[in-house]
N, C-alpha and C positions, 0 to 999 in steps of 0.2 A: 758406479752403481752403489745405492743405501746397502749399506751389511746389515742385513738379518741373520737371527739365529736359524741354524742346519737343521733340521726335521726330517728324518728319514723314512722312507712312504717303499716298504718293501725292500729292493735294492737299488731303490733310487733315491738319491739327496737333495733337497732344493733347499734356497737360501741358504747363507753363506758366503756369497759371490759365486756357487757355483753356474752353470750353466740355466738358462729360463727353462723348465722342462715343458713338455706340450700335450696338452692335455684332449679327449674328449669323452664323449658318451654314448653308451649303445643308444639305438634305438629299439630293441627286439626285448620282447617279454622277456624278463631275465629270466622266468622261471621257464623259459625254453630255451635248454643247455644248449644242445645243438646251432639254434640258430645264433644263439648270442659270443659262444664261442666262435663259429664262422665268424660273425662280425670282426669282432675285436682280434681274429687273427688277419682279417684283412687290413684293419687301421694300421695294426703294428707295423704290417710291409710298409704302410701308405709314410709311419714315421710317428706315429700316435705314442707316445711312453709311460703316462698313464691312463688306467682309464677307468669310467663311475658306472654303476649299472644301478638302474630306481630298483630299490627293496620296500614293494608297496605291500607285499604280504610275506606270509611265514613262507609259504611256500619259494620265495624267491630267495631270502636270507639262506635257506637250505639248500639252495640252488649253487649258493658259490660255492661251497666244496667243490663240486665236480669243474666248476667252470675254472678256477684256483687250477685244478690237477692239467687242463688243457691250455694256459696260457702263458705270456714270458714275463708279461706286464705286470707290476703292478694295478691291484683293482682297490678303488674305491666304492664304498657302498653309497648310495644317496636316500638318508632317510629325514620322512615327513611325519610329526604328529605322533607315532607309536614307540616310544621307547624301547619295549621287547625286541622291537626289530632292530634297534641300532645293539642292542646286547647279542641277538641270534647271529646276527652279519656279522659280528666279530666272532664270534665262538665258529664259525664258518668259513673263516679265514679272510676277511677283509685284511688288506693292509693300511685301510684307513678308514675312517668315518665323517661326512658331513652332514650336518645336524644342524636346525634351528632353535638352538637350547629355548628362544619365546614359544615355539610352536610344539615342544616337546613332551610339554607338561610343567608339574609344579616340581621344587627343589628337591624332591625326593629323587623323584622320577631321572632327573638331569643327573644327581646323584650317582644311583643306579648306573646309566650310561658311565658317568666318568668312571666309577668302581673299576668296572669291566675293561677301560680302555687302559687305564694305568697299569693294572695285572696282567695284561698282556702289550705293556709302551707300544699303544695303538694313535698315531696322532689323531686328531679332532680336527675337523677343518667346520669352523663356526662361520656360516653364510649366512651373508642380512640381505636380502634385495629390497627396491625401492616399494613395491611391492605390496610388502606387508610390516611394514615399519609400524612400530608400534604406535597406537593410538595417543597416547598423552606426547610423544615426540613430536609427532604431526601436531598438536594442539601447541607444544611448546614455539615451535622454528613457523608454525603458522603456513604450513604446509611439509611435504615430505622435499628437503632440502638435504645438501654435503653436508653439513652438517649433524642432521639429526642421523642420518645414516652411518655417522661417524663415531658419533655416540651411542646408537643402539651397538653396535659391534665391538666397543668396547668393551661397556657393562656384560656384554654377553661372555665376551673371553674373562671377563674379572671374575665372573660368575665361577666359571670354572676353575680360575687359578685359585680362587677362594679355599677351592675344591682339594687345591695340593696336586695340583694336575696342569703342565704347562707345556706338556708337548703339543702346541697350537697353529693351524694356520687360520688366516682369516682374508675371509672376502666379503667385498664387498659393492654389489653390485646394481646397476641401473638400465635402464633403457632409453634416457637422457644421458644424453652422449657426455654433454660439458660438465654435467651434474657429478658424472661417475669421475671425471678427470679432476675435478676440485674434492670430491671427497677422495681420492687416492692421495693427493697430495697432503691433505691435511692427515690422514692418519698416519703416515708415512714419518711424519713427527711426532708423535704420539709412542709407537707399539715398535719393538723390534722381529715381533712374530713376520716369519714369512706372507708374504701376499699372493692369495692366488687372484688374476685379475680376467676381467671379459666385462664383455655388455650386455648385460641380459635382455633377452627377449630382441634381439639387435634386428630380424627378421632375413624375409626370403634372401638368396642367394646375392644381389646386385645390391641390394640396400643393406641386408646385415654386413658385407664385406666393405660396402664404405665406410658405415656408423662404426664396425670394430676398427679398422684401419685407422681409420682418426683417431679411436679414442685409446686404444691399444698403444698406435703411434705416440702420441702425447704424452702417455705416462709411463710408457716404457723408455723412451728419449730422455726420459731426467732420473733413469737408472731406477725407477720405483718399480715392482712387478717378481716374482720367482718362479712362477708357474703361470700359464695362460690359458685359456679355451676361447676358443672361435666362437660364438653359438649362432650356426646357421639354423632356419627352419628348410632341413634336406639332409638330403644323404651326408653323414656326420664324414665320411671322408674329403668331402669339401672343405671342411672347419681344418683338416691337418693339412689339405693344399696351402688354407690362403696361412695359418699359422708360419708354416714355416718361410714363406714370401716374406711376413710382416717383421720374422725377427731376421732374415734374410738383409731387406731392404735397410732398416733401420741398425746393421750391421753387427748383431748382435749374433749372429750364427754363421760361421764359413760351410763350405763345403756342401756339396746336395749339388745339380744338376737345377742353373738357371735356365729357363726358355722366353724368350723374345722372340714376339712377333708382327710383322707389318699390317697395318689397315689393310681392309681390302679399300680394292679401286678398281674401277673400269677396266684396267690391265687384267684383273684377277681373272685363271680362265679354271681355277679348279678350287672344290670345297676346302675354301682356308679355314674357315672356323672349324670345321668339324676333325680336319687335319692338326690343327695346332692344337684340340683340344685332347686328343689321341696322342699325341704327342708329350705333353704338359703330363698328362695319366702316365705314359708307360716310363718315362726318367726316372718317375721316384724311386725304381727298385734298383738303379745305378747310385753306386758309393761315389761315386765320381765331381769333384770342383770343378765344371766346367760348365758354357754358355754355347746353350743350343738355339740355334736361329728359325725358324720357322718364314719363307717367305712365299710370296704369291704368284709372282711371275718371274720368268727367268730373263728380263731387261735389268731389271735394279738389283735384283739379289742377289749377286754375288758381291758387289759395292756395300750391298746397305747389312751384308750378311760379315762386314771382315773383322767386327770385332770378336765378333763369334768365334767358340774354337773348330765348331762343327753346324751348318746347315744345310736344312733343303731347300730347294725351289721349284714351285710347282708348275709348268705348262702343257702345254695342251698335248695329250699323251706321251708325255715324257716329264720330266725332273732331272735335277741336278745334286748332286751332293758334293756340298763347298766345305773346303776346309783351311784357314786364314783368311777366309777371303777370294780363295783360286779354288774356280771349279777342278773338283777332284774326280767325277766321274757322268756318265748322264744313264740314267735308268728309267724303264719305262714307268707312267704315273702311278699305276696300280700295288708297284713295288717299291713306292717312296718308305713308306713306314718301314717295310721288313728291313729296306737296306740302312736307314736308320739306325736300327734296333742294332740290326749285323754290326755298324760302325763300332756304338756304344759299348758291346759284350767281348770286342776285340780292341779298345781303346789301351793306348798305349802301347802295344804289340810293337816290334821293329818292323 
């Protein structure tokens, strides 16, 4: 893995070599405490570690105090255009700030911002998306290219260090998959600052999970990356599902509760999808290193279930619960899940 410089965001550290942390974002009016707390105490179960909430008015900056008093997480503010609010949000307890120092204003203003962060060593995380890349960059590279994307984000962090101000992270990000994967790579020689990485605007649930997986895959495979976000358009708990699979898969995180599961096929005489996917949901709140099987008929499942350390199998009002590979019990269908769950919360037991 590239060594970046440590930036510590609340009581969490990324870059360094330490661990990728995994990132997301409310969806709920920030400045509705209640719901947005609910939220982000759900993610954190789901495995969420930090997390951004949009501070699009005053009223939302003022909103984090109280949200700060109910949560575990670090929070990030995400501000657009108003400077005052990236100053309000940290007087309000952000433990970070991202900001588009082009879209913030003039060098006063950016200023201002830095003042505020330095007084209270509030890192800055300076995000460029493909997006809105600045106009004479697009005129230069003769479209918005890795490159120009490479170089607005620079100048952007310089701006700042200019400033006497270097507690930085920077992203940078696309919605061109290959785009975002050649400009990580090129900045990645450039800058020592941590990298937070995703695919912007990646989309709905089946297609943002490929576009991120690919391009997640790709540039976290040659060790570039310290922080991640998924960005689905849906329920942001999905973003900490497929997160943690991707740094799972590409072997970058042990531990967490894997789930495998069969096609269905003609055999299939009970809802697999809807079972695996209930299934997939309820692991995450197990601490547990282990590989749960999920299959569809009780012919092939125990066979196709033995690598597994624990599966079920569904048939026609009944299931089975395998463990190595040997059926371990048979329960009626309706109490596959509970007995499941039962396995899981008494795993390891003599």
């Amino acid at each position: 893995m590239k060594k970046t410089r440590e930036v510590q965001i609340g009581d969490r550290v990324i870059g360094g070599g330490n661990p990728i942390v995994i990132q997301s974002m409310t969806n709920t009016p920030t400045e509705d405490v209640k719901a947005t707390v609910a939220q982000i105490k759900q993610l954190t179960k789901a495995g969420c570690e930090i997390i951004r909430c949009a501070v699009p008015t005053m009223e939302a900056a003022e909103a984090l105090t109280e949200i700060k008093k109910q949560i575990e997480i670090p929070l990030v503010a995400d501000i657009h255009f108003d400077y005052r609010l990236a100053i309000a949000a940290m007087q309000h307890g952000a433990d970070k700030i991202r900001i588009n120092p082009g879209n913030i204003g003039d060098a006063e203003r950016v200023k201002a911002v830095v003042t505020e962060a330095r007084e209270r060593n509030i890192p800055i995380r300076v995000g460029v998306n493909s997006g809105s890349l600045e106009k004479e960059l697009v005129e230069k590279y003769h479209g918005v290219t890795a490159e120009g994307l490479v170089e607005s984000a620079l100048a952007q962090a310089a701006l700042i260090e200019d400033m006497g101000y270097d507690n930085l992270v920077i992203s940078i990000k696309s919605s061109d998959v290959m785009m975002c994967v050649k400009a990580h790579e090129l900045i990645a020689e450039k800058t020592n600052h941590p990298l937070h990485v995703g695919i912007t605007e990646a989309g709905t649930l089946i297609s943002g999970n490929i576009k991120s997986s690919i391009g997640l895959g790709l540039i976290l495979h040659q060790g570039i990356g310290d922080t991640i976000r998924v960005s689905l358009t849906g329920d942001p708990l999905e973003e900490i599902k497929s997160a943690k699979l991707i740094l799972r898969t590409l072997g970058l995180r042990k531990g967490g509760v894997e789930v495998v599961s069969c096609p269905t096929c003609g055999r299939t005489k009970i809802d697999l999808i809807t079972l695996a996917n209930q299934v997939e949901t309820m692991v995450a709140e197990f601490p547990l290193d282990i590989k749960v099987a999920v299959m569809g008929c009780v012919v092939n499942g125990p066979g196709e279930a033995k690598e597994a350390d624990i599966g079920i199998a569904g048939g026609i009002g009944e299931g089975l619960i395998i463990k190595h590979g040997e059926v371990y019990k048979k329960v009626p269908e309706h109490e596959l899940l509970g007995a499941l769950r039962y396995e899981l919360e008494h795993w390891g037991e003599a």
